[in-house]
GUKE-609384 format. One line per field, with one value per residue (C-alpha): residue in three letters; residue number from 0; x, y, z. Coordinates in nm, 2 decimals, m for minus. Layout:
<nodes>
r [Ala;...]
k [NUM;...]
xx [X;...]
yy [Y;...]
zz [Z;...]
</nodes>
This chain:
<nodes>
r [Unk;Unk;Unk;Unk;Unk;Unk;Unk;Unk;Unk;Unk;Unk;Unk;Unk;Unk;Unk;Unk;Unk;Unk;Unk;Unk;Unk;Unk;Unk;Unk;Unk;Unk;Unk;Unk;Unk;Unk;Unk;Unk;Unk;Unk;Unk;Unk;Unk;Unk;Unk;Unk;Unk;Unk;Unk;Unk;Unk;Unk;Unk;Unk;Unk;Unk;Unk;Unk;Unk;Unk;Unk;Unk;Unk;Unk;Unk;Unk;Unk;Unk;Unk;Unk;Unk;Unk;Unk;Unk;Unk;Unk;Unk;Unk;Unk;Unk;Unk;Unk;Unk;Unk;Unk;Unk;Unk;Unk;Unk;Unk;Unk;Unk;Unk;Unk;Unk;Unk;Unk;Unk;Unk;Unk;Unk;Unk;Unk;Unk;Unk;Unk;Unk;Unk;Unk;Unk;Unk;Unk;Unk;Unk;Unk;Unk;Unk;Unk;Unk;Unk;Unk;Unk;Unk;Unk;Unk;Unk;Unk;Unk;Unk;Unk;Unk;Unk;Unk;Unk;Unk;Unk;Unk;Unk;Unk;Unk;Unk;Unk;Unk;Unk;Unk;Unk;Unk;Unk;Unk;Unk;Unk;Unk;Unk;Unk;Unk;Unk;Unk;Unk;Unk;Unk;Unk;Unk;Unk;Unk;Unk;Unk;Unk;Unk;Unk;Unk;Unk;Unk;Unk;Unk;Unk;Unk;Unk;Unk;Unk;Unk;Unk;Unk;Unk;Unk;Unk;Unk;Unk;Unk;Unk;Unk;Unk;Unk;Unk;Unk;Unk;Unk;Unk;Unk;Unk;Unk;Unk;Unk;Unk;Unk;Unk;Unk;Unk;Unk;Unk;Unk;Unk;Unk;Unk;Unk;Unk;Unk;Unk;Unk;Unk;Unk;Unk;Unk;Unk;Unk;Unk;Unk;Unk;Unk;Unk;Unk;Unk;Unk;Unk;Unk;Unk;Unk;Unk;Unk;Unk;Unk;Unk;Unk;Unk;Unk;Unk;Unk;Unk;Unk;Unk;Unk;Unk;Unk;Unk;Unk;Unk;Unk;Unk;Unk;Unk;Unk;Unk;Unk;Unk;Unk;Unk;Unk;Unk;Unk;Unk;Unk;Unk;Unk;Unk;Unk;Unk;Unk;Unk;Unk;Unk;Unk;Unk;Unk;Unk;Unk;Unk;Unk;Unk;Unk;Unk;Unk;Unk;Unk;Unk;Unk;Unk;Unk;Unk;Unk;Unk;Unk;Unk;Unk;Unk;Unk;Unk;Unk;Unk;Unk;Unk;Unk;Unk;Unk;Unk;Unk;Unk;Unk;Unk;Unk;Unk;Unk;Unk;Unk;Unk;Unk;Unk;Unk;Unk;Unk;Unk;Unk;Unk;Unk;Unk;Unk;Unk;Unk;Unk;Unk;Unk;Unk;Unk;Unk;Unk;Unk;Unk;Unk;Unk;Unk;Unk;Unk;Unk]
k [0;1;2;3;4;5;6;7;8;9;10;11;12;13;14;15;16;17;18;19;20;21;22;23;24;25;26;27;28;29;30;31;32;33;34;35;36;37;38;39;40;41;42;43;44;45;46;47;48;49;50;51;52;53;54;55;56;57;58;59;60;61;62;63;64;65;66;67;68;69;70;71;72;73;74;75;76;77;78;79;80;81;82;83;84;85;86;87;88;89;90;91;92;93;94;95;96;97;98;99;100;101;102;103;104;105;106;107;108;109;110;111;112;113;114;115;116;117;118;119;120;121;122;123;124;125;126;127;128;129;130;131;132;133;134;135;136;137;138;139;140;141;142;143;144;145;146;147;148;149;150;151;152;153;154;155;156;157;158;159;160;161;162;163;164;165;166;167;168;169;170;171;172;173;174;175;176;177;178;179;180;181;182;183;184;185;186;187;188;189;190;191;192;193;194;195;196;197;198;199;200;201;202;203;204;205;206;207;208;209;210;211;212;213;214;215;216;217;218;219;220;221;222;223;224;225;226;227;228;229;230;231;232;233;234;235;236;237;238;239;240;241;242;243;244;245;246;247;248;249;250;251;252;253;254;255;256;257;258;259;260;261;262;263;264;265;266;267;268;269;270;271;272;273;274;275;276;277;278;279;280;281;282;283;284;285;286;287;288;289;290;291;292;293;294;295;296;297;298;299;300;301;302;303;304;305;306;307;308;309;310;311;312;313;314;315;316;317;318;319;320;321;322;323;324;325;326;327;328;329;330;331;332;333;334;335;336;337;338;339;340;341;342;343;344]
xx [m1.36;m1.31;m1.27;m0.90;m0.87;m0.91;m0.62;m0.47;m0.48;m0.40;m0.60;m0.42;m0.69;m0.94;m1.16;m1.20;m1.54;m1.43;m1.20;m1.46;m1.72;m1.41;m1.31;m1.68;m1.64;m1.32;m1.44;m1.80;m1.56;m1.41;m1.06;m0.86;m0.84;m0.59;m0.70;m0.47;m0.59;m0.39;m0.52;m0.59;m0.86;m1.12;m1.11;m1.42;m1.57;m1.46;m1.61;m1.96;m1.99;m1.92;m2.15;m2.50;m2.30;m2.21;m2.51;m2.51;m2.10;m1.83;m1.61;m1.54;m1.22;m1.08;m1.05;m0.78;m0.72;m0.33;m0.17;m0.05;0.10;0.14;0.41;0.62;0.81;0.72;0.43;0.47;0.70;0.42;0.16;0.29;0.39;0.16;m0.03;m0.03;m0.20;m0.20;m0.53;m0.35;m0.64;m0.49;m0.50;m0.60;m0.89;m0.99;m1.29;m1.09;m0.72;m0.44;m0.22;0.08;0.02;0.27;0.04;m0.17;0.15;0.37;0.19;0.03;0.32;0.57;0.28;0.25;0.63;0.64;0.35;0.53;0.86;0.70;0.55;0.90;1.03;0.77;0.81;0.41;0.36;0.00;m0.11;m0.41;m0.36;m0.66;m0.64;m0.85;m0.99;m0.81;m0.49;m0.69;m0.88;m0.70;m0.54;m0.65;m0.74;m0.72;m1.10;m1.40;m1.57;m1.31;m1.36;m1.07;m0.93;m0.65;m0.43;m0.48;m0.29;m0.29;m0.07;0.04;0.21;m0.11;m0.18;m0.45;m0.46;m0.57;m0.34;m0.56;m0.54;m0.11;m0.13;m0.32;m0.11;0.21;0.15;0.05;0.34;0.55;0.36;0.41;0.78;0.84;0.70;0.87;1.21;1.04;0.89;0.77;0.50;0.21;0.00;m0.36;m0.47;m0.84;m0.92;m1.28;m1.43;m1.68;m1.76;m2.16;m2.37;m2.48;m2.14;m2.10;m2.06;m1.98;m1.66;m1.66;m1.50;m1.54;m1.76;m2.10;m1.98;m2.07;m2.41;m2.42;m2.43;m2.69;m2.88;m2.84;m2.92;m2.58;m2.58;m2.87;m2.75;m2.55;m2.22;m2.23;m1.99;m2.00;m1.76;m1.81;m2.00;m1.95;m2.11;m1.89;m2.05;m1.90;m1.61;m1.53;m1.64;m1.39;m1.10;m1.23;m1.25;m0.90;m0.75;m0.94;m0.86;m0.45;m0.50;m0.60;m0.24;m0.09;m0.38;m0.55;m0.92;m1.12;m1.47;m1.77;m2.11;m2.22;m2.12;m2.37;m2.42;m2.47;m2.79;m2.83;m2.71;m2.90;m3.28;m3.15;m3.14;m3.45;m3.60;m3.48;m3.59;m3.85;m3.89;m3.57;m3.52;m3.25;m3.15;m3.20;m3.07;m2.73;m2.56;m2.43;m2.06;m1.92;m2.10;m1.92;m1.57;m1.70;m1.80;m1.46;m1.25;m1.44;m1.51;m1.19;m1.42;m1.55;m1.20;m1.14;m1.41;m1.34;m1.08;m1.42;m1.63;m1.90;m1.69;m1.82;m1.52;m1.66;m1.44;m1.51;m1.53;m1.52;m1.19;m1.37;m1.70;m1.46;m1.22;m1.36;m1.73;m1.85;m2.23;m2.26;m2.53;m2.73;m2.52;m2.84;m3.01;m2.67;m2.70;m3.06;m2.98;m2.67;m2.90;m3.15;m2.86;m2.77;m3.15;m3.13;m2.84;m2.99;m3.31;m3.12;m3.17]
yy [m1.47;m1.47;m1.21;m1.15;m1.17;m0.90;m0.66;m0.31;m0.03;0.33;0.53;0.87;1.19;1.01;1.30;1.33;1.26;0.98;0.82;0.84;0.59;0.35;0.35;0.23;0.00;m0.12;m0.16;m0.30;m0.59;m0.63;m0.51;m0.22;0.08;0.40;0.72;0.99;1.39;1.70;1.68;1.41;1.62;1.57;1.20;1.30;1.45;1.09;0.87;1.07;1.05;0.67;0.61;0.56;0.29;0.06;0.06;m0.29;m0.31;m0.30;m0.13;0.18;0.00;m0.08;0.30;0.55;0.88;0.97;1.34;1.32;1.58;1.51;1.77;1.66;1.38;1.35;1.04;0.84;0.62;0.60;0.60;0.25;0.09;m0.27;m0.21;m0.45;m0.21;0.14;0.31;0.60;0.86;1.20;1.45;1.83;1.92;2.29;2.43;2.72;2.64;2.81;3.10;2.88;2.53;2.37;2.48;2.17;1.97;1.95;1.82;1.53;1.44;1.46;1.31;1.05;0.95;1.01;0.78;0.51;0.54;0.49;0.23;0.02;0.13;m0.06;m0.35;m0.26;m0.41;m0.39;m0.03;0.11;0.42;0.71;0.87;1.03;0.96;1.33;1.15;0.94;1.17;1.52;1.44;1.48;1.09;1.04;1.05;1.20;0.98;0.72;0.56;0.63;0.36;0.27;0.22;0.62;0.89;1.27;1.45;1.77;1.91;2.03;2.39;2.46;2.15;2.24;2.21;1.97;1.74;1.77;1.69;1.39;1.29;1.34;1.23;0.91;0.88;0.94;0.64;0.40;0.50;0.48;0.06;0.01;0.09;m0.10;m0.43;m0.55;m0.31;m0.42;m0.12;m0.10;0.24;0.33;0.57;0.75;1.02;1.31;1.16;1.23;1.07;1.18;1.29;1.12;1.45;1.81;1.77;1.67;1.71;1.96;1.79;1.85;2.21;2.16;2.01;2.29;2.53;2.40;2.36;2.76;2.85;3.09;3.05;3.16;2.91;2.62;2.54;2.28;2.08;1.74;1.47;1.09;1.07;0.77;0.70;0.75;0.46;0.27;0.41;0.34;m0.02;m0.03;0.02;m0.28;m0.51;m0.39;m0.52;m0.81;m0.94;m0.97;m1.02;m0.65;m0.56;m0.39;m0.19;0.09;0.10;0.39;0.41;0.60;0.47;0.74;1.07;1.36;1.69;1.98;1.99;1.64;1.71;2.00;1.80;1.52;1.81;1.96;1.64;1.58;1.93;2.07;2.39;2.52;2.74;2.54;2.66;2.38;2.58;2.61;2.87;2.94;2.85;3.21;3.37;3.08;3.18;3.55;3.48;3.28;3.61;3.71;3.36;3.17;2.90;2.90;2.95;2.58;2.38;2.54;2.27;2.04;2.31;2.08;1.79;1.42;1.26;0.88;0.66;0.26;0.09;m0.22;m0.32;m0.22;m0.47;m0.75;m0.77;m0.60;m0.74;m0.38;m0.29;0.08;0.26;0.51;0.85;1.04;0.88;0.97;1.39;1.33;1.20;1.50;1.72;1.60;1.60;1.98;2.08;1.87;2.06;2.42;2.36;2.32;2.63]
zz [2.23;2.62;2.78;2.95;3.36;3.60;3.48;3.59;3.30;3.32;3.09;3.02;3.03;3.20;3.28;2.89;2.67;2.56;2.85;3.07;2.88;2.85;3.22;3.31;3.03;3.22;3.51;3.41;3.31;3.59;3.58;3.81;3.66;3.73;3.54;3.49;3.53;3.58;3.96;4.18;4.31;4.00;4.11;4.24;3.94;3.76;4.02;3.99;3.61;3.58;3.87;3.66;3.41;3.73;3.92;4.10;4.04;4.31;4.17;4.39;4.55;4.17;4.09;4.13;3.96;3.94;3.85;3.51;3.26;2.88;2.91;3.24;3.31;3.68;3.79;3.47;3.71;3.99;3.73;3.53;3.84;3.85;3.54;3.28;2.98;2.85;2.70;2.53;2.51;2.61;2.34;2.28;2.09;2.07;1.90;1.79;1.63;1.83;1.67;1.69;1.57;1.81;2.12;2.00;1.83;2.06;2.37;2.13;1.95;2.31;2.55;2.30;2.35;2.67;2.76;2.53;2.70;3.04;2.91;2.78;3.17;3.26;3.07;2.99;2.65;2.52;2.44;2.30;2.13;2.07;1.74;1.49;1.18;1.05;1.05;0.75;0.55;0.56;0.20;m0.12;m0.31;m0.68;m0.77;m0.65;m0.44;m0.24;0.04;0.29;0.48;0.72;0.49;0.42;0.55;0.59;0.42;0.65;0.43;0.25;0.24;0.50;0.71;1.08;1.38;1.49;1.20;1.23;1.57;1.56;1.24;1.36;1.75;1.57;1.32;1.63;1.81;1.54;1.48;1.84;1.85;1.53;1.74;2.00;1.89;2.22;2.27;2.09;2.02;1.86;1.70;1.71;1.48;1.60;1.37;1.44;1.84;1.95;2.22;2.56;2.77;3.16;3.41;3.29;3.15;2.75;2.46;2.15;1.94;2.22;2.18;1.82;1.93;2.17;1.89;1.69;2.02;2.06;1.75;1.75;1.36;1.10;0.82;0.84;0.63;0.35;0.57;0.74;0.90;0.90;1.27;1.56;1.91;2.18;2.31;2.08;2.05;2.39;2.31;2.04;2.25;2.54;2.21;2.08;2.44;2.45;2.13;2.06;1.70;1.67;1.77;1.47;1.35;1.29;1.31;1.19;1.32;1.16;1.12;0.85;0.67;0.84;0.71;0.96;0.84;0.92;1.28;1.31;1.23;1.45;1.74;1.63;1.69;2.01;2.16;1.90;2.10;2.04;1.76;1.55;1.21;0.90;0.65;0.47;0.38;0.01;0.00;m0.04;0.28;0.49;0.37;0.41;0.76;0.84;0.80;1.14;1.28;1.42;1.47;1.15;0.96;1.03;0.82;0.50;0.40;0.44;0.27;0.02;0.10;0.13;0.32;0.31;0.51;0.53;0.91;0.79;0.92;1.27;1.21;1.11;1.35;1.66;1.60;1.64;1.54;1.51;1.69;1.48;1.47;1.42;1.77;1.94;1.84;1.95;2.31;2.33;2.24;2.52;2.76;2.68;2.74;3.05;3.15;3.02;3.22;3.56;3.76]
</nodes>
């Protein structure tokens, strides 16, 4: 399909993990790009990490970074004035769950809104919306071994469902309900799970933190506990495809190229930087719940304790024309990135 002309799109949380890869992919295409922050002043920051993607583009006068706040009214005006597309992708993810739930609720579900309804001010009408693949599989199916798929939802009602998992739920109930009301916005979900790959610049998201620890060696065992895994390569690539093609508008597409265990993870880091001291093991089920009641961190896998949550991408391959890169090559190349980093005096 060809692609669309040069267009302006505001990508919210651009200093993010994943915002980052799409912006170069933006502007790699040749459109304008604003990216919103909480300060104008880490444009900087933004323009450095996208640099080694666009070597040989000119693209340095198609950039802007913007003050924006998921929480505040003020610059969604400014930010939407000229821009012809939203890229959605502002969301917290902590390592830790917060005491109170609606630390991490409330600024998902409210900046989702709020970036919707500046976007109908507008008269902005194509939107691509960041989810998660939790807003998929945090539910219980009726036999052991289902495939999720969009058509799934979580159910957050369900006793011990993380923050995280009702945020992303309900910020994207609220995003749906909102263009339901609102039938001229034409909004495409991409739902990414368990994001690896090398990050652009210092800034990124939870999941390297999770690479980070098995590159450490913090933990002697490893839980019995996995996620469906993606490239943020491609995950980036999945929302550029979603704009380009306006038959995706609609949709939800979950992305995932395989279940890993940690234990998987952790061999694909040990490969990557063999003189590390990486633990392989796993840990009996009971110790991890044991270790929980001290480990904040920890207390939020058990709901995926022993659990293969197999999710189909199919939808993904078909109508984006995506090709998965191998989830075990992109923990590899994080892990190199962190021993990069580590190895900087």
């Amino acid at each position: 399909m060809a692609e669309p002309s040069s267009q302006t799109i505001l990508v919210t949380g651009a200093t993010g993990y994943i915002a980052k890869y799409i912006v170069a992919g933006l502007l790699a295409r040749g459109h304008n790009v604003v990216g919103s922050a909480r300060s104008e002043a880490r444009d900087g920051e933004i323009r450095e990490a996208i640099t080694p993607l666009l070597e040989g583009e000119d693209w340095q006068g198609r950039y802007r970074t913007l003050a924006l706040d998921l929480s505040k009214d003020d610059g969604w005006e400014a930010a939407m004035a000229g821009v012809d597309a939203l890229f959605h992708t502002a969301s917290p993810f902590p390592l830790e769950q917060p005491k109170d739930e609606n630390e991490l609720i409330g600024p998902a579900v409210e900046g989702a809104r709020r970036a919707l309804r500046a976007a109908v001010k507008a008269g902005v009408a194509r939107v691509i919306f960041t989810s998660s693949t939790v807003s998929i599989t945090t539910k219980e199916m009726p036999q052991e071994g289902s495939v999720y798929t969009e058509a799934d939802w979580s159910d957050v009602t369900r006793q011990g469902v993380t923050a995280y998992a009702k945020s992303k739920t309900l910020a994207e109930r609220a995003a749906w309900d909102f263009v339901k009301d609102h039938p001229e916005i034409q909004m495409t979900v991409i739902n990414p799970s368990f994001v690896v790959g090398p990050p652009l610049g210092q800034s990124y998201g939870t999941s390297i933190e999770v690479i980070e620890r098995l590159y450490n060696g913090k933990d002697p065992m490893l839980p019995r506990v996995g996620f469906p895994a993606v490239d943020v390569r491609d995950v980036a690539e999945a929302h550029i495809r979603a704009f380009e093609r306006p038959e995706s508008a609609g949709e939800r597409f979950a992305l995932a190229e395989r279940f890993m265990w940690f234990s998987d993870m952790a061999r694909a880091v040990k490969e990557a930087v063999p003189h590390r001291k990486v633990a392989l093991r796993e840990a009996p089920n009971f110790l991890i719940r044991f270790l929980s009641l001290f480990d904040a961190s920890i207390r939020t896998i058990l709901p995926d304790l022993g659990r293969e949550r197999m999710i189909s991408a199919d939808k993904a391959k078909t109508v984006l024309g995506l090709e998965f890169r191998n989830v075990s090559e992109a923990i590899s190349a994080a892990a190199r990135w962190i021993d990069t980093q580590k190895s900087r005096p």
